[in-house]
TIZA-401659 format. One line per 3 residues: number of its first residue (from 1); their letters; for each residue x, y, z of N, C-alpha, C. Coordinates in steps of 0.05 Angstrom, whole numbers. Example, Ala and Ser with C-alpha at 12.3 -4.5 7.8 and 13.67 -1.06 7.14 Angstrom:
<nodes>
1> as> 264 -114 156 246 -90 156 264 -66 156 ~ 257 -45 142 273 -21 143 258 1 157
</nodes>
This chain:
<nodes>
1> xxx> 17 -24 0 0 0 0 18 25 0 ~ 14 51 -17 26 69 -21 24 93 6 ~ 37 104 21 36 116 42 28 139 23
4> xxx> 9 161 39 3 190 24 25 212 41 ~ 31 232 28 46 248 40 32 275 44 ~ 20 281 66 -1 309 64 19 332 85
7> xxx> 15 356 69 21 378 79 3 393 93 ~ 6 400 110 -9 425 119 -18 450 94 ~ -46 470 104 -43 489 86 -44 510 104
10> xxx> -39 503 134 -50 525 147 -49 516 173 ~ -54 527 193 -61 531 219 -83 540 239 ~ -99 523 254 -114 535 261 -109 543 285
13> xxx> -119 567 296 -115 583 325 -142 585 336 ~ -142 573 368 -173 571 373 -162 579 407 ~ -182 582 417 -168 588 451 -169 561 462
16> xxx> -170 540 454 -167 506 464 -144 498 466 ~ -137 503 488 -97 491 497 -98 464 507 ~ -114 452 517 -113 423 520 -150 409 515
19> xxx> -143 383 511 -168 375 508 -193 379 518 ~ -185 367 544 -197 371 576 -222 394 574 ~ -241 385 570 -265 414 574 -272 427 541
22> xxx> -261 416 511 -262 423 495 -289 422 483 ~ -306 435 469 -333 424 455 -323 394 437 ~ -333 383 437 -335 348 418 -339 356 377
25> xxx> -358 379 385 -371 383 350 -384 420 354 ~ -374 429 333 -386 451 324 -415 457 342 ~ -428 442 341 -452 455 357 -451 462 385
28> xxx> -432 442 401 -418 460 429 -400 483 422 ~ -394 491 403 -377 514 404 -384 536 396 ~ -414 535 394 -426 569 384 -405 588 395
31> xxx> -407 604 377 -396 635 386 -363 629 392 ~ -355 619 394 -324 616 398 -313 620 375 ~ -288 638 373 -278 647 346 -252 633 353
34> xxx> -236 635 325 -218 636 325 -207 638 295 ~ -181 637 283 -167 643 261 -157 623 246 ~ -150 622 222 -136 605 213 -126 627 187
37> xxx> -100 611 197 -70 624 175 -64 614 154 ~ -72 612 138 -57 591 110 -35 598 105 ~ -10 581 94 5 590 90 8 615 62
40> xxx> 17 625 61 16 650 42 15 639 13 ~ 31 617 11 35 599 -25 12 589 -33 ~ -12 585 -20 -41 577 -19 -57 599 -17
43> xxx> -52 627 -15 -77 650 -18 -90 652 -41 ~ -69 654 -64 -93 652 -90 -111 632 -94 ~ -105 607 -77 -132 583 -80 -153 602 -60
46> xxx> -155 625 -40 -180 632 -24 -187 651 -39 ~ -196 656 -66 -197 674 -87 -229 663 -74 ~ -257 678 -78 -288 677 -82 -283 661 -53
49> xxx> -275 653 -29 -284 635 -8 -302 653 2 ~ -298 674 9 -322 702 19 -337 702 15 ~ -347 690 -5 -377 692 -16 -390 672 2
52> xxx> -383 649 13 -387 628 30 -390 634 60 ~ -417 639 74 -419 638 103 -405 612 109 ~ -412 590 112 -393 575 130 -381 544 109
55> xxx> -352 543 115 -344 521 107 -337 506 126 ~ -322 481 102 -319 456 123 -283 455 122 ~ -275 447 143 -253 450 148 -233 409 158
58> xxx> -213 404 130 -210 381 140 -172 379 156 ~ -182 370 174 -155 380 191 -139 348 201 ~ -116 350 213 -104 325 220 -107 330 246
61> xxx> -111 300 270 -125 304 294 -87 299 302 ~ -60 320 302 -40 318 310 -31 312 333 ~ -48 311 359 -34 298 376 -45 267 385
64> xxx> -55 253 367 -68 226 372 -56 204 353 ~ -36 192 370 -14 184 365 -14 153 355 ~ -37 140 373 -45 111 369 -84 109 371
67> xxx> -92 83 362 -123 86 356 -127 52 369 ~ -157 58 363 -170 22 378 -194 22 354 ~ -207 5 355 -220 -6 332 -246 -4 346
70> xxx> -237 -4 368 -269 0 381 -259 24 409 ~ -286 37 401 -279 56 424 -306 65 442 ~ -299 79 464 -323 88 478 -336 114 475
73> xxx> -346 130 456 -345 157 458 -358 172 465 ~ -365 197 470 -370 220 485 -392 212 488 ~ -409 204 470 -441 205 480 -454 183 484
76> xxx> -435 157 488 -448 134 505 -426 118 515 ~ -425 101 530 -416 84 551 -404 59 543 ~ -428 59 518 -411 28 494 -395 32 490
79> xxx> -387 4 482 -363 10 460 -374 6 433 ~ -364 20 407 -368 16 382 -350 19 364 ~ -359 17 342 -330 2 317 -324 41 317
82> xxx> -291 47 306 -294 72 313 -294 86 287 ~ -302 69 270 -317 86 244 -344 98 245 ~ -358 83 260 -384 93 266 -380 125 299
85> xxx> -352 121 295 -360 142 315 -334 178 304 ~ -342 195 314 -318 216 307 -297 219 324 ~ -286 198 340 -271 193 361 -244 209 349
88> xxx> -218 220 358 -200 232 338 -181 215 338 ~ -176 195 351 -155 173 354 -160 147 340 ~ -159 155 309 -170 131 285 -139 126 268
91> xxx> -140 101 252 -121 98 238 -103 118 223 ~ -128 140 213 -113 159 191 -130 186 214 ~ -118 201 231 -129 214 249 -146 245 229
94> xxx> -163 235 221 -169 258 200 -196 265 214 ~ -198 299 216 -228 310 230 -229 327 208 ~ -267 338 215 -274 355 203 -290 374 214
97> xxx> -300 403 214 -313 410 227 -325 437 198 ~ -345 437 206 -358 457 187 -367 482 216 ~ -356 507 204 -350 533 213 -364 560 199
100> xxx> -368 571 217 -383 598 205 -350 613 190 ~ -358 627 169 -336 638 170 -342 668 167 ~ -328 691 180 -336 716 190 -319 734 169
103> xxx> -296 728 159 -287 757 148 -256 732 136 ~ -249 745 128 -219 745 113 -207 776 99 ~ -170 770 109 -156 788 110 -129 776 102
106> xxx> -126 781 77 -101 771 65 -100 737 76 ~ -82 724 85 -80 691 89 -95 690 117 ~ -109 705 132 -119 701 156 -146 702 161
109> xxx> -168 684 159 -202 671 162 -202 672 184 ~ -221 691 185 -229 697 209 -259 678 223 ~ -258 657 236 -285 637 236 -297 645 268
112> xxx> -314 623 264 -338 622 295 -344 587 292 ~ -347 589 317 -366 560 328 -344 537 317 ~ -313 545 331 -284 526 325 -283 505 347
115> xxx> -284 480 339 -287 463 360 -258 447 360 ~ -234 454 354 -208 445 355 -191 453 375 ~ -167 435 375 -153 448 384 -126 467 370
118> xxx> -119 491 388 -102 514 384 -74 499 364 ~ -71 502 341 -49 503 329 -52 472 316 ~ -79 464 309 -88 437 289 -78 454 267
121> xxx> -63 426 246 -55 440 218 -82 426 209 ~ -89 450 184 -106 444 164 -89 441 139 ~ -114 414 127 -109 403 110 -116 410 81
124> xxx> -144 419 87 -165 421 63 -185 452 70 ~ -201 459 57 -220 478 54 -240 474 31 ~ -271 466 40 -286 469 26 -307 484 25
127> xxx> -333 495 20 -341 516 11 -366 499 26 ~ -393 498 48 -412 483 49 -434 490 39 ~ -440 471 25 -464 479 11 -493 455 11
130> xxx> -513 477 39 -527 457 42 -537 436 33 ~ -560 448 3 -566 427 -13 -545 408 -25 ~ -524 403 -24 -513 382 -24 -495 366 4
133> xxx> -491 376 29 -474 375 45 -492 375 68 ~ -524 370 60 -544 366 84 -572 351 72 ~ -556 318 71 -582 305 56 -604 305 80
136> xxx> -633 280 68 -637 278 85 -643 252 98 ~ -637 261 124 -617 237 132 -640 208 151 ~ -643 185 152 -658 172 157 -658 151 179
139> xxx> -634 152 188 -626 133 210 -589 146 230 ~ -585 138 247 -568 159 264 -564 133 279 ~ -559 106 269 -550 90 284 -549 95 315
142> xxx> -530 87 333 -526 86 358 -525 115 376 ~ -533 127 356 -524 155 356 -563 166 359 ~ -574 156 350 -610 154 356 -618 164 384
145> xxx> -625 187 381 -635 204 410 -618 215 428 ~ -595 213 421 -567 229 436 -557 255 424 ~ -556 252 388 -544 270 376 -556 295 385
148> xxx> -583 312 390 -585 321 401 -572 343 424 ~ -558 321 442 -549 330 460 -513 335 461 ~ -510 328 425 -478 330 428 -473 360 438
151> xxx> -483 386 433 -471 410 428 -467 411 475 ~ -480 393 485 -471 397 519 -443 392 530 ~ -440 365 510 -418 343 515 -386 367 511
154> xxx> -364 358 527 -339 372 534 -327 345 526 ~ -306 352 512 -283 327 517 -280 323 542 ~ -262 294 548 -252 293 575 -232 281 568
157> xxx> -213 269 589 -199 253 579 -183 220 562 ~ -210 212 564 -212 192 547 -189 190 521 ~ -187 207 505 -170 205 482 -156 226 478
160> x> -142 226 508 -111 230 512 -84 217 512
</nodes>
């Protein structure tokens, strides 16, 4: 199997210095801002992103070093396969979070409702666009009458 070699395009800056107490998903993190830096050799790709209230942001989960195949996560007590869950300690530690975005100023996006932690490199930037990026959706597996209540849930230490 061919190993991929991914660069960073950027940086994100959020006031989250350790896990401990972090929001889990965008909907615990209303109103929380923070920035992201692209590196400068990538500004002409944020040519029209402005036009876009909120994108999705695909980042590397950098300090989660090893993974389990089954895990216990934030919003239940099971254990489950950890594809079915957004645990950040997976084979290929890859997150995503879709973000309001507030302004841009030369390589610096200015966002809201950042549920990372301070100094995650970003990977990717896409543009969200509901009608395609919000089917509709018919089953929520194990996840059935909890999701709801993700935006309460704080990291803890579990996947440290």
């Amino acid at each position: 199997m061919n190993l991929l070699n991914l660069k960073p395009i950027g940086f994100i800056k959020t006031p989250f210095l350790t896990k401990e107490g972090m929001p889990i998903q965008p909907t615990g993190a209303k109103g929380i801002k923070g920035t992201i830096e692209i590196d400068p050799k990538y500004v002409e790709g944020l040519a029209d992103l402005d036009g876009f209230s909120h994108i999705i942001l695909i980042y590397h989960f950098h300090l989660s070093k090893k993974y389990e195949l089954t895990v216990k996560p934030f919003m239940d007590d099971e254990l489950h396969g950890i594809f079915s869950t957004r645990a950040p300690k997976r084979p290929n530690p890859i997150g995503f979070s879709v973000v309001q975005l507030n302004k841009m100023e030369g390589n610096i996006l200015y966002i809201e409702n950042i549920d990372v932690l301070d100094g995650t490199p970003l990977l990717d930037i896409k543009p969200f666009i509901p009608d395609v990026d919000s089917p509709d959706v018919q089953k929520l597996g194990w996840l059935e009458g909890k999701s709801d209540k993700m935006g309460e849930k704080k990291s803890d230490i579990r996947f440290i």
